[in-house]
C-alpha positions in Angstrom: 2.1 -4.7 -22.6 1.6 -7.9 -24.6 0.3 -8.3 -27.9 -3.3 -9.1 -27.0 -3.8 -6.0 -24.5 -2.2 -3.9 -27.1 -5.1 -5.4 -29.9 -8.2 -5.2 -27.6 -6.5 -1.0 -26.9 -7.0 -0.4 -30.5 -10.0 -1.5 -30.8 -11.2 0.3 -27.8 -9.7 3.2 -29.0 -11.8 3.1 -32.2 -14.4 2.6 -30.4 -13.8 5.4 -28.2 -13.6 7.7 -31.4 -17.5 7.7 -32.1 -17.6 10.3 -29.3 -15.8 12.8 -32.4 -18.8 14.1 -33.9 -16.5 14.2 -37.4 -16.3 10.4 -37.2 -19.4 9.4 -36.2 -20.8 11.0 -39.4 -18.7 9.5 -41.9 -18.4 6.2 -42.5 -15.2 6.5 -44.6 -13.4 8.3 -41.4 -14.7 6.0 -38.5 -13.8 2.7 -40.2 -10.4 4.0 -41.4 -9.9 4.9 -37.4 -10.5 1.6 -36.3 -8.2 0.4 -38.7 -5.9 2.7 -37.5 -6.0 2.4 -34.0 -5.7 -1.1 -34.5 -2.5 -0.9 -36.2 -1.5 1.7 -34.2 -1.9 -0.1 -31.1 1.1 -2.5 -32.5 3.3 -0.3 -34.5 6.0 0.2 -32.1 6.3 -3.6 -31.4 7.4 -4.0 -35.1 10.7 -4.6 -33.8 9.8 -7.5 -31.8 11.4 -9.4 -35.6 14.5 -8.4 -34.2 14.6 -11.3 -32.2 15.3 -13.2 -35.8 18.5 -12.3 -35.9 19.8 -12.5 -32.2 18.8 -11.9 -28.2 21.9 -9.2 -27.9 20.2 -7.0 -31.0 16.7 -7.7 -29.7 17.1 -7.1 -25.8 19.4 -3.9 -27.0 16.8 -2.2 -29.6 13.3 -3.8 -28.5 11.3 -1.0 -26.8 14.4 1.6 -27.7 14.3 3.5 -31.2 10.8 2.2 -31.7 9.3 3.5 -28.8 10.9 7.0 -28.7 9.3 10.9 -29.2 10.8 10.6 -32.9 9.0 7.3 -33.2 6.3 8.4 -31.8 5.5 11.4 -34.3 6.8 9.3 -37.5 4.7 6.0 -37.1 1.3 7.8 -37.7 2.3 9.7 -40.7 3.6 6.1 -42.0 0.1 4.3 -41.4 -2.1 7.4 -42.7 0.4 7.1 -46.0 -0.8 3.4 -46.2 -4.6 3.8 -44.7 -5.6 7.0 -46.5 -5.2 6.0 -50.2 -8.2 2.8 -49.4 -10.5 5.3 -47.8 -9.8 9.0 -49.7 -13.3 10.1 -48.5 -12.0 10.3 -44.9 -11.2 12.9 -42.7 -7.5 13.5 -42.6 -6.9 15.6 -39.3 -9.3 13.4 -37.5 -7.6 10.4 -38.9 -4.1 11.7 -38.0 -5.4 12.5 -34.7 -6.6 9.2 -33.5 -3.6 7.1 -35.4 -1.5 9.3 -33.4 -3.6 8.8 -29.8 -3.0 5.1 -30.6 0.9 5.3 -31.4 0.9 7.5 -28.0 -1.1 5.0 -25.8 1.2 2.4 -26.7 4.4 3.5 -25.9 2.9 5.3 -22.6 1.3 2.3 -21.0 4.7 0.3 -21.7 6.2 2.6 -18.8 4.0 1.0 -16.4 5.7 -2.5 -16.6 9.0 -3.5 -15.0 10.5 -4.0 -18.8 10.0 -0.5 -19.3 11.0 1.4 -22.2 13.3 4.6 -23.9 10.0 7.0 -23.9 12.4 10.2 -23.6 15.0 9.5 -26.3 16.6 11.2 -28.1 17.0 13.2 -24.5 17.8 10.3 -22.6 19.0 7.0 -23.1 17.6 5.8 -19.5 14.8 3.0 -19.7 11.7 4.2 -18.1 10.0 1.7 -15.9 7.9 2.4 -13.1 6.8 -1.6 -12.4 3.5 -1.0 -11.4 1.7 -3.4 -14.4 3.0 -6.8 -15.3 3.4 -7.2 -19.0 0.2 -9.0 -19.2 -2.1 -8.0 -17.0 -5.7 -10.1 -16.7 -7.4 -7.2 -15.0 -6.5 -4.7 -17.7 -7.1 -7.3 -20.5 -10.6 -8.5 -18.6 -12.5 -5.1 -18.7 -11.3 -4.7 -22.1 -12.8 -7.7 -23.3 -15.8 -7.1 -21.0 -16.0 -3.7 -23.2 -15.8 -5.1 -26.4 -18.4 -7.3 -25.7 -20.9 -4.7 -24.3 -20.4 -3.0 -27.6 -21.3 -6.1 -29.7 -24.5 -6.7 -28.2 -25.5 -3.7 -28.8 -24.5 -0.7 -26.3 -23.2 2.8 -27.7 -19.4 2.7 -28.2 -18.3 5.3 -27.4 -19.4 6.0 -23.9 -19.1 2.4 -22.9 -15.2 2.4 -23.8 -15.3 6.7 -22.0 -16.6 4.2 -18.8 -14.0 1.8 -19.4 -11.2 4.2 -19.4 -12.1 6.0 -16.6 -12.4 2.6 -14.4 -9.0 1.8 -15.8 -7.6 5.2 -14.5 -8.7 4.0 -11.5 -7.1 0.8 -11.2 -3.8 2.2 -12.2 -4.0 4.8 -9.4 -4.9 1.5 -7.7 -2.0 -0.3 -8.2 0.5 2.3 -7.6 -1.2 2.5 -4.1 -0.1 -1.2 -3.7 3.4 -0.6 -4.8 3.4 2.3 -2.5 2.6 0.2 0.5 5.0 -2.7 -0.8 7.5 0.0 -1.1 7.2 0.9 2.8 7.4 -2.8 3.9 10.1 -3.7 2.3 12.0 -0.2 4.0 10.7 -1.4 7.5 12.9 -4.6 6.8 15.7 -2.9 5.0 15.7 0.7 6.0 19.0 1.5 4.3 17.8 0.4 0.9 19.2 3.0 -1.5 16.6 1.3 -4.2 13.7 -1.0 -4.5 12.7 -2.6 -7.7 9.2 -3.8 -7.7 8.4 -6.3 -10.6 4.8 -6.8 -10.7 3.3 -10.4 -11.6 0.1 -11.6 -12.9 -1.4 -12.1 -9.4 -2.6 -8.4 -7.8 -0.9 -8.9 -4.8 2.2 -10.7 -5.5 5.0 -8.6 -6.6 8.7 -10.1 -7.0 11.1 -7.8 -5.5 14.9 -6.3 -5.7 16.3 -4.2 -3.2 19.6 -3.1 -2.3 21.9 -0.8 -0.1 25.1 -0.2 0.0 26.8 -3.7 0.7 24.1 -5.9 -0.2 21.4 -7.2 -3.0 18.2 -8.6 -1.6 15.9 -10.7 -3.4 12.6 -11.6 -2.2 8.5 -11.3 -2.8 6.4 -9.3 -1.7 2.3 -11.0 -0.9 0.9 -7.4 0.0 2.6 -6.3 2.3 4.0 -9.7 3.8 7.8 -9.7 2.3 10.1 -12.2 2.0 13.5 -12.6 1.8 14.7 -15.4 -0.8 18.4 -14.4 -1.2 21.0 -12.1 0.3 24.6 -11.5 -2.4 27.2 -9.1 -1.2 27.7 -6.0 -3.8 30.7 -6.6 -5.4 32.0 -4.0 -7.6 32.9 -5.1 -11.2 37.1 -5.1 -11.1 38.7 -4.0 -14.4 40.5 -7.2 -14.7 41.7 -7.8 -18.6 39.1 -10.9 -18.4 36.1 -9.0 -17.4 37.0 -5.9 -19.8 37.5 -8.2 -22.6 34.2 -9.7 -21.8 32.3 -6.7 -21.9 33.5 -5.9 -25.4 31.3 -8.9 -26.2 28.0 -7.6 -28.0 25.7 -9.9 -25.6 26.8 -8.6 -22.6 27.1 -5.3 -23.8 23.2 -5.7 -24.1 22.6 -7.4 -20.7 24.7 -4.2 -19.3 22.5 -2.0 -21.3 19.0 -3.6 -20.1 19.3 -4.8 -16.9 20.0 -2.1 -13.2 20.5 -4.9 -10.7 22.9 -7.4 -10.9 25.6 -9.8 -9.8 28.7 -11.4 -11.6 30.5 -14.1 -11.6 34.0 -15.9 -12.8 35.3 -19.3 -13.6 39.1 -20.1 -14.9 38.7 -23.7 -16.0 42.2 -24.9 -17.6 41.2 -23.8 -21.1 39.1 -21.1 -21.0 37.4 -18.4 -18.9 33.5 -18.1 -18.0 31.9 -14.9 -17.2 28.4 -14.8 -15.9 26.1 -11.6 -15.2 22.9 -12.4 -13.7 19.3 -10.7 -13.7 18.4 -10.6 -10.2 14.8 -9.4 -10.4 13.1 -12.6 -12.3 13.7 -15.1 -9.8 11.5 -18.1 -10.4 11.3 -21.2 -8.7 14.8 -20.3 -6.8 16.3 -19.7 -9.9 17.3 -16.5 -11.8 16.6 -16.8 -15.3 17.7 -13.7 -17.3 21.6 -13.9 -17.7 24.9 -12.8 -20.1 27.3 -15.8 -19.9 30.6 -15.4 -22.3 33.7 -17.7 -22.4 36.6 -16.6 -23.5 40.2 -18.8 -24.3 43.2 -18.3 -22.2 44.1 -15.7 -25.0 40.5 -14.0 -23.9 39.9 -14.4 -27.0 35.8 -14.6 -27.4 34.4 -18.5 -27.6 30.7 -18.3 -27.4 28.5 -16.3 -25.1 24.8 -15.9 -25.1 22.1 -13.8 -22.8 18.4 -14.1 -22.6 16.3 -16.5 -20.4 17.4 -20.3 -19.7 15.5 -22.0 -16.9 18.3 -24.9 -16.5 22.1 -25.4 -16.9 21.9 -28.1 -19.2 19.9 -25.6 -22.0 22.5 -22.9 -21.3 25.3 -25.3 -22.4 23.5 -26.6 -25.4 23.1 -22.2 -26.4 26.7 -22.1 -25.5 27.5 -25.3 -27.8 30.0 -26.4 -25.3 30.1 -29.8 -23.4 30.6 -29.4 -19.8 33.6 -30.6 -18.3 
């Protein structure tokens, strides 16, 4: 989720703590949980600062090491070693306990979204994403606010966040009904799809969709259950061509590779150089697919420049690429 649903959790979260009897009688405990589940709410996004160095490092780590069961287990021990010394009259376990619910929440309701994340390492490498949530989500970020509120003028914290909760179950068991039923339309248009990727937007009922079976990508969009076919691309297996191997020895591909499950490539000789292209196909915005590994390589395939992250034009991707079109 984004950085604002992740604050308003927290604070619901601490709010959601009165109902422990241990810190609802100490004042120590129960403000040193709110300040806990605050920061614990954004802990695992620390390395979001990854993006100063470069898009390959970021789109390769971001929601990876951070987010896994190791992580997961460490990060509350880290804030209770900073929290604890400012409030030594709190309750330890509880405070540990509710850091740690916090830490937990975070990296579980980042599954939801289509960006998913490496929940199970150090089992598995695999990204989990099941693309029910978009990565902000007004609904989600409405009743929290609608929450917080109810508790600032005056209602008891703790059951109004227990009510909140429980209606948000709800709307998640909500929405993967709606995925469900997107799911079986888009099979009654391609019944050999061997997978459907559902990317979820900000609008309940439009979902942006990537499908595929075993000689063709589909991309299209999904208004409930009225889909629509944008664009059709033959699956063309990656060749092991010595251009295309040396381009994926090039660390922003490699992280494109890494990241994205549905994709197509492409390949241009020019007279000095090479230009290989992998391209995102479930973003598609305004008949254009954003997300993309580009690297050029000299006649010698020797690297040039490459790049991969979202450009929305041609003219931007040359100015990342510093090279002048011909």
């Amino acid at each position: 989720m984004d950085t604002g649903t992740h604050v308003v959790m927290g604070i619901a979260l601490g709010g959601l703590a009165t109902l422990d009897p241990v810190v609802a009688s100490n004042s120590a405990t129960a403000t040193s949980v709110l300040i806990a589940t605050i920061a614990g709410s954004q802990i695992p996004d620390i390395d979001t600062i990854l993006k100063l160095r470069n898009n390959a490092i970021y789109i390769r780590n971001h929601r990876g090491v951070t987010h896994s069961i190791p992580a997961v287990l460490l990060w509350p021990l880290i804030l209770l070693a900073v929290i604890f010394p400012f409030f030594p009259g709190a309750n330890l376990l509880h405070l540990w306990g509710w850091t740690f619910a916090a830490v937990f929440i975070h990296v579980f309701v980042d599954i939801f979204n289509a960006y998913g994340t490496q929940a199970l390492r150090p089992f598995t490498s695999k990204w989990v994403a099941l693309g029910v949530i978009n990565t902000f989500d007004p609904i989600i970020f409405g009743i929290h606010v609608a929450a917080i509120v109810i508790w600032v003028i005056g209602a008891d914290p703790g059951y109004t966040f227990l009510w909140m909760f429980v209606i948000l179950i709800g709307y998640y068991l909500l929405r993967f009904y709606a995925q469900a039923k997107v799911r079986s339309a888009v099979r009654k248009i391609i019944p050999d799809a061997t997978d459907i990727i559902t990317s979820p937007t900000m609008k309940f009922n439009f979902w942006r969709i990537a499908a595929m079976n075993e000689k063709e990508f589909f991309v299209g969009r999904a208004m409930g259950t009225n889909i629509v076919i944008y664009d059709r691309f033959k699956r063309v297996p990656v060749p092991k061509t010595p251009v295309l191997e040396a381009a994926k020895k090039d660390s922003n591909l490699a992280a494109f590779l890494s990241f994205s499950p549905v994709y197509r490539w492409e390949l241009d000789e020019f007279d000095d150089h090479y230009e290989v292209r992998f391209i995102d196909l479930r973003y598609r915005s305004n008949g254009h697919y954003p997300f993309v590994a580009v690297v050029q390589l000299d006649l010698e395939l020797n690297p040039i420049s490459s790049y991969t992250g979202w450009v929305f034009s041609e003219k931007k991707l040359r100015k990342k690429l510093s090279i002048i079109p011909s």
